[in-house]
Each structure stands twice: as structure tokens, then as C-alpha cells.
C-alpha positions as CSV (number, residue, x, y, z in Angstrom):
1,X,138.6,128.8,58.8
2,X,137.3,125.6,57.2
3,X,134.1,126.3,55.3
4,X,132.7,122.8,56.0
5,X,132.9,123.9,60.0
6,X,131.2,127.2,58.7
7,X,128.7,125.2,57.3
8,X,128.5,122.8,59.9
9,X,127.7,126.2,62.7
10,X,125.2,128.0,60.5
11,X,123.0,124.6,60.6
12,X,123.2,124.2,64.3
13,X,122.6,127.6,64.6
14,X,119.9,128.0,62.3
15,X,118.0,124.8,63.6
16,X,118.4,126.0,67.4
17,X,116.7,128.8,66.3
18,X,114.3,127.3,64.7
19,X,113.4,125.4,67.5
20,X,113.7,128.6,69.8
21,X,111.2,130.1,67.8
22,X,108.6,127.3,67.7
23,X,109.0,127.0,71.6
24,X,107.9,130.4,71.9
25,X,105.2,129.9,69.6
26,X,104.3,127.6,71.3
27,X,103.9,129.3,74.4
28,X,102.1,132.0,73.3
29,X,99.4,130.1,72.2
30,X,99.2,128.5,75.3
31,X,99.4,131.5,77.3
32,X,95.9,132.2,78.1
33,X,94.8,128.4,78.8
34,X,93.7,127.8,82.3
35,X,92.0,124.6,84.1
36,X,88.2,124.7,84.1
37,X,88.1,125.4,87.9
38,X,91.0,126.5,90.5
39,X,92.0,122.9,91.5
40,X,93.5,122.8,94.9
41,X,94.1,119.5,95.7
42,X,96.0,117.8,98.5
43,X,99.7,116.4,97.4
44,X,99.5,112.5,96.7
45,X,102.1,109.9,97.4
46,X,105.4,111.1,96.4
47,X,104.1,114.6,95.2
48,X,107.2,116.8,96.1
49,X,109.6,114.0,95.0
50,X,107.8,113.5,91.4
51,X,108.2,117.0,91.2
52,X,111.7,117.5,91.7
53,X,112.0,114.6,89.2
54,X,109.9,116.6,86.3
55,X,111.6,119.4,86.5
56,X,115.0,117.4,86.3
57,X,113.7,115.3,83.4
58,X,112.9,118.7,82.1
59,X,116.1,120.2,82.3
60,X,118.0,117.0,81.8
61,X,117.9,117.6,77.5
62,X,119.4,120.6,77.8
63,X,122.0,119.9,80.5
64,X,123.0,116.5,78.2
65,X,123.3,118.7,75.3
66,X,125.2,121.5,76.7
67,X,127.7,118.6,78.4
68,X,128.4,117.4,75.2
69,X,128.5,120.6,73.0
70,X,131.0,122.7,75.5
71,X,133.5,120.5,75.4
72,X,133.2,119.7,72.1
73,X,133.4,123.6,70.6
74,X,136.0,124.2,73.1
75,X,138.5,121.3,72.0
76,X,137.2,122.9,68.2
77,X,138.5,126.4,69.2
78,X,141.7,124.9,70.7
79,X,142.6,122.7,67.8
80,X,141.6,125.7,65.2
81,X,143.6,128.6,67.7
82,X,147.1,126.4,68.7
83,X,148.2,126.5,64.8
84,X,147.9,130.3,64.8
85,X,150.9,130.7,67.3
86,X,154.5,129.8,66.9
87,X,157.6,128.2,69.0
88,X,156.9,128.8,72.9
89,X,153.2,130.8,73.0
90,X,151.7,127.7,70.8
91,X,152.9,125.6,73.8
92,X,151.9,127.5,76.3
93,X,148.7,127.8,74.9
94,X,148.2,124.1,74.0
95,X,149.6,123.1,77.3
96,X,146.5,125.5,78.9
97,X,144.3,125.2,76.3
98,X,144.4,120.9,76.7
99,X,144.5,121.5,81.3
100,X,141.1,123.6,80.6
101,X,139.4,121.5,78.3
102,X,140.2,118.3,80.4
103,X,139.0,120.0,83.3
104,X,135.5,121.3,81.3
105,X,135.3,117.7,80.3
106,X,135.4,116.6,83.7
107,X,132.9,118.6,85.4
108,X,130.5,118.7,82.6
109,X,130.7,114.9,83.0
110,X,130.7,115.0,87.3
111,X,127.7,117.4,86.9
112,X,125.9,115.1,84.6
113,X,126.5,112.0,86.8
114,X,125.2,113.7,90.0
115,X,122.4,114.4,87.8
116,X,121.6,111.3,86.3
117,X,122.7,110.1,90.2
118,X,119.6,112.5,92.0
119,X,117.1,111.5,89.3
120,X,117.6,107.4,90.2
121,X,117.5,108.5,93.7
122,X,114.2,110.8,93.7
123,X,112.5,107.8,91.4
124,X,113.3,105.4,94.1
125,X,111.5,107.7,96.5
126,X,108.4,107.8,94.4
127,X,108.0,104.3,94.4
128,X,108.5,103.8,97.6
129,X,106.4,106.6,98.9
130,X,103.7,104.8,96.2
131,X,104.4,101.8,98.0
132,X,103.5,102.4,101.2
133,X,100.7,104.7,100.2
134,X,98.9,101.6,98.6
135,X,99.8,100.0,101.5
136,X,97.9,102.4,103.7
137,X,94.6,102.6,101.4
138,X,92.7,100.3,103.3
139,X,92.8,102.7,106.4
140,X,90.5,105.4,104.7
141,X,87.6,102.1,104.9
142,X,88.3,102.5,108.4
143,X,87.8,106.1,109.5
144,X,91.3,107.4,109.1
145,X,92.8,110.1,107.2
146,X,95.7,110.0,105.5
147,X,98.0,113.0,104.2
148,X,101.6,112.9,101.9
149,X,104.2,114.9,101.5
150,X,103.5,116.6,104.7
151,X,105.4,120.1,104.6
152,X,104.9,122.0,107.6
153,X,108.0,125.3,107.0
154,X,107.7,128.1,109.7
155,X,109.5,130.1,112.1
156,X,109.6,126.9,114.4
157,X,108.8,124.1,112.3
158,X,111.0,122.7,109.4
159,X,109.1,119.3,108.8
160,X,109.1,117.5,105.7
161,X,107.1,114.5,106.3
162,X,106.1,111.6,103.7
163,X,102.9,110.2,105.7
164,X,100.5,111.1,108.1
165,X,98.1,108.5,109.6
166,X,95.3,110.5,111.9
167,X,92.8,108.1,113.1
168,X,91.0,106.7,116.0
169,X,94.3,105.2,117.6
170,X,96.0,108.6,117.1
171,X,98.5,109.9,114.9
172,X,101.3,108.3,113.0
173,X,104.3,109.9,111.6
174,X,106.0,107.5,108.7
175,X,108.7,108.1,106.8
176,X,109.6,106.1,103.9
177,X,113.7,105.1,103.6
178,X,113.7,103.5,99.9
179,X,117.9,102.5,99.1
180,X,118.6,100.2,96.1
181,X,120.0,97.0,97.0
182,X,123.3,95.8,96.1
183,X,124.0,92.6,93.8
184,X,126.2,89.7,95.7
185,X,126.7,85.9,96.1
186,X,124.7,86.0,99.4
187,X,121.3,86.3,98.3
188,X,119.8,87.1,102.2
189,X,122.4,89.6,103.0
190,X,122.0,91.4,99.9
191,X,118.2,92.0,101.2
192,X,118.6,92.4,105.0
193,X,118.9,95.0,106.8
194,X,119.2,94.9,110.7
195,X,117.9,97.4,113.5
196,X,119.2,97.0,116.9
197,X,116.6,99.5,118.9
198,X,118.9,102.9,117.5
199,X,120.9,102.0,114.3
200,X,120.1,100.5,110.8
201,X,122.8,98.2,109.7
202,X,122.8,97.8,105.9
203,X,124.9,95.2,104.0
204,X,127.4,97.8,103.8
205,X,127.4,99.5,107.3
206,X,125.6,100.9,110.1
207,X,123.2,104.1,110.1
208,X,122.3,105.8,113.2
209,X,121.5,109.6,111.4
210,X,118.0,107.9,109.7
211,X,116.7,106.2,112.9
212,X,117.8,109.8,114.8
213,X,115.9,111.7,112.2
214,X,112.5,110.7,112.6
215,X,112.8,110.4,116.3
216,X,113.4,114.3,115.8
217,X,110.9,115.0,113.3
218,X,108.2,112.8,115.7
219,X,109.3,115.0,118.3
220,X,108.9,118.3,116.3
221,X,105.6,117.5,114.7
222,X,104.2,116.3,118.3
223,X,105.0,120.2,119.5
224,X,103.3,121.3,116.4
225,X,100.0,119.4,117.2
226,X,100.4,121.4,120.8
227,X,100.6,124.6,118.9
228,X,98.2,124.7,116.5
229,X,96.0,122.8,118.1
230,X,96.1,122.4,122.0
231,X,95.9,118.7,122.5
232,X,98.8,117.0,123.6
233,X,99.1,113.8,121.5
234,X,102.1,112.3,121.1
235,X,102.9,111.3,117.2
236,X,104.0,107.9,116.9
237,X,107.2,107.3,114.4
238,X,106.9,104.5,111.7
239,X,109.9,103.8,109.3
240,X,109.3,101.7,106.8
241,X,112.0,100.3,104.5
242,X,110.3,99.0,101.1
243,X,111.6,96.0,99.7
244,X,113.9,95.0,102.8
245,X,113.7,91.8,105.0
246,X,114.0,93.5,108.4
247,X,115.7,91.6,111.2
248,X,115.0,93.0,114.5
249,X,117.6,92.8,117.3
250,X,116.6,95.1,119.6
251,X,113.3,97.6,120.2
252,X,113.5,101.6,120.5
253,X,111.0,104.5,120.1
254,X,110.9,103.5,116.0
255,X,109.5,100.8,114.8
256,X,111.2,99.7,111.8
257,X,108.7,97.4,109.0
258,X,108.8,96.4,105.4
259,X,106.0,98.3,103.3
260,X,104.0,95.1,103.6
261,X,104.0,95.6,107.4
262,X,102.3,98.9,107.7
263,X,99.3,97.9,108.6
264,X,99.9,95.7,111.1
265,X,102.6,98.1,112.8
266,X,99.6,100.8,112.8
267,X,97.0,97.9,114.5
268,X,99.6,97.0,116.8
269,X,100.5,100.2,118.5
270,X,99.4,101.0,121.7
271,X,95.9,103.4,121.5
272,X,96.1,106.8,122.2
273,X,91.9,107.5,121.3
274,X,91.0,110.3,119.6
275,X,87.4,111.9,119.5
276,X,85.9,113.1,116.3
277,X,86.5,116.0,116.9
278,X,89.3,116.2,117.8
279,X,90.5,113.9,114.3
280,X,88.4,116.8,112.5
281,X,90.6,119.6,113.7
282,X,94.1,117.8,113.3
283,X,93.1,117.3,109.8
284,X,91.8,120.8,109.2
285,X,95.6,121.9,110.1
286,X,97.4,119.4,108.6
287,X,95.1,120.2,105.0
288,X,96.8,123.8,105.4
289,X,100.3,122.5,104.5
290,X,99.0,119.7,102.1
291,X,96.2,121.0,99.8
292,X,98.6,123.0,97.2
293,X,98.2,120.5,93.9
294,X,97.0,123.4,91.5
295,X,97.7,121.3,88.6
């Protein structure tokens, strides 16, 4: 074997560990840190999506380093191995040897795409989510409460929720539907998106599954609210699509705004009055699936 690739592997190997060790280090001496109190905080705007996104930025080093590296000692052992065999087996084997290392080379790089592919998309989320959050501020002024990243997971309830509104008018379910918008000659298209009463219809088709999925989670979170807390109130579905001109065509149980219309969608609605106490024991439920922010 070539000495200089000798070389060349006892200095990767020898600075990985290296850097293994001081990692561990590292963590030892960090071990036995703790916050000054038990935090338990409620989730903020866009908590469960920034955290999927940390722990992909986390992993995405490693992932980009081992996506490079495979292939690379792979096509190294097959260009080192092939000379090492004569007439037909040194075929077969580059013939094999080449089929696998194109096919590492393409799922290293499809695996790395989807990655890069799910961080754009959960950073998108974020914002938006941060978006309409700000939008909502004002509301707390007002008496109302506001909770994010609503996760209610049980035996009956699978409800991941990005906002809700609990106030004197009732209680509002919004979701927030951030998608990037394409580049194009027609400047107005490339920014409109239509709803007719049941479908969104972006620049590049129609979409009935997002409109039919908050209808479903409204429904679902309305039985909640009869479960856990007796009253029957009715949650009210919001979608909100950041950054989008909406063109209404038609009406239907959702109401479809820009982040910039949240607060008049909210003002609009028809009033469903709640008492005070009855706010106070909605939010004492909802707190239950929202106040896990330990750090």
C-alpha cells in the first residue's frame, strides 16, 4: 500500500480522535451543571419546529462529513483492491465494485438533499410561526391568552397545533401554512394564492388535504375542550398563509388570511362569550400540554 495514503489515514485518525477525546472532555466537565431553578416554561412560537431544526443543524456536520468520506474511502479501496486480481475476477469485481460505489454515492447525496430539503422547510415554519405570533401580541393587552406549539397526544387526541387564541370571544385554532414562493415573469401570480370555500390553489395547483386538515383538527380539539373540560365551545379554525396575497372566491368553515390579517379575522368572528372562569380553566388544561421548555 502507498505510504503517503498510510500517512494520509493515521492523521485523520489521530485528529478524529483527538477531537473524540476533547468532546468527552468536554462533557464531563459539564456533566454536573444545572440551571439555577427547574425552568418549566410554556413552548414559544415555533418551539417544536426550532427544535427539530437544532438537532438537524446538530447532526448535519457529521451527516456532511460521513457523505463525503464513504464514498470517498470506498472508491479508495476499489481503486487500491481491482489491481490485486487478474483477467475475469478483476472485472467482475470492478464492474461491482464501480455499481456499488455509484449507488453509495447516490444515496449519500439523496439523503443529504432531503436533509438540507427538511431543514429549509422547518426554518420556513419558524418564521412563519414567529410571524403570526408577533402578529397576535397585541391580544395579551386585551385579556386573551395565547399558547404555541399546542401538543395535545393521547389515547383520543393526536393534535399538534401551532396557535391557540382563548379569550373573551372564545377559542381560536390557527394553523400557520408557510410555502416558499416560486420566481416567474408574472409578479402577482407568483404571490397569489386562491381559496374557493374548500381548496387552496397555489401557482402551481390546487390543495384540498391543508384546508381538510384543520377543519379536522378544529373538530378534534373542540371534543377535547368537551372532555377535559365540560363546556361545549366550538373552536374556530384560522389558517393563515404568511407572505401570500389571498384572493377569496368562495367562503367555507376556514377562514383563510395573510399573517397581517390575524387580527382582524379574530375581531371579526362571530362571539361565542366566555366567562372568566371559564377562560381560566381552558387555559389551566391547555398549560398541561404547553409548559415543557426546561431549557
Amino acid at each position: 500500500m502507498n505510504p503517503a495514503l498510510i500517512s494520509g489515514l493515521f492523521g485523520y485518525g489521530l485528529l478524529f480522535s483527538t477531537a473524540s477525546a476533547a468532546l468527552f472532555v468536554w462533557k464531563q466537565h459539564t456533566r454536573n451543571q444545572r440551571p439555577p431553578v427547574e425552568f418549566k416554561l410554556l413552548r414559544g412560537p415555533g418551539e417544536l419546529s426550532l427544535r427539530a431544526l437544532r438537532l438537524i443543524e446538530a447532526r448535519l456536520p457529521l451527516t456532511l462529513l460521513a457523505c463525503v468520506l464513504l464514498p470517498l474511502f470506498a472508491g479508495l479501496a476499489l481503486l487500491l483492491y481491482v489491481p490485486e486480481f487478474q483477467g475475469l475476477p478483476q472485472v467482475a469485481v470492478a464492474v461491482l465494485g464501480g455499481a456499488a460505489l455509484l449507488a453509495l454515492i447516490f444515496f449519500a447525496g439523496r439523503h443529504l438533499w432531503n436533509l438540507l430539503g427538511l431543514r429549509r422547510m422547518l426554518e420556513m415554519r419558524y418564521l412563519g410561526e414567529r410571524a403570526v405570533a408577533e402578529e397576535l401580541a397585541p391580544l395579551l393587552a386585551q385579556g386573551y391568552r395565547i399558547y404555541h406549539d399546542v401538543a395535545i397526544h393521547g389515547a383520543e387526541s393526536q393534535l399538534d397545533l401551532d396557535h391557540v387564541v382563548v379569550g373573551p370571544n372564545g377559542v381560536t385554532v390557527i394553523e400557520c401554512e408557510t410555502r416558499p414562493r416560486p420566481t416567474g415573469k408574472n409578479a402577482r401570480q407568483d404571490h397569489e394564492v386562491t381559496f374557493d370555500g374548500k381548496n387552496l390553489v397555489w401557482p402551481w395547483g390546487p390543495d384540498r388535504d391543508t384546508v381538510a386538515a384543520i377543519e379536522g383538527e378544529a373538530g378534534s380539539f373542540t371534543r377535547w375542550l368537551m372532555q377535559t373540560t365540560g363546556y361545549r365551545i366550538q373552536a374556530v379554525p384560522l389558517l393563515t398563509v404568511p407572505g401570500w396575497w389571498i384572493e377569496i372566491t368562495g367562503r367555507g368553515l376556514v377562514n383563510v388570511v395573510n399573517h397581517k390579517q390575524v387580527l382582524h379575522a379574530l375581531n371579526e368572528r362571530p362571539a361565542t362569550p366566555l366567562e372568566p372562569e371559564q377562560i381560566d380553566k381552558i387555559c389551566r388544561e391547555l398549560e398541561l400540554h404547553c409548559r415543557d421548555v426546561e431549557r
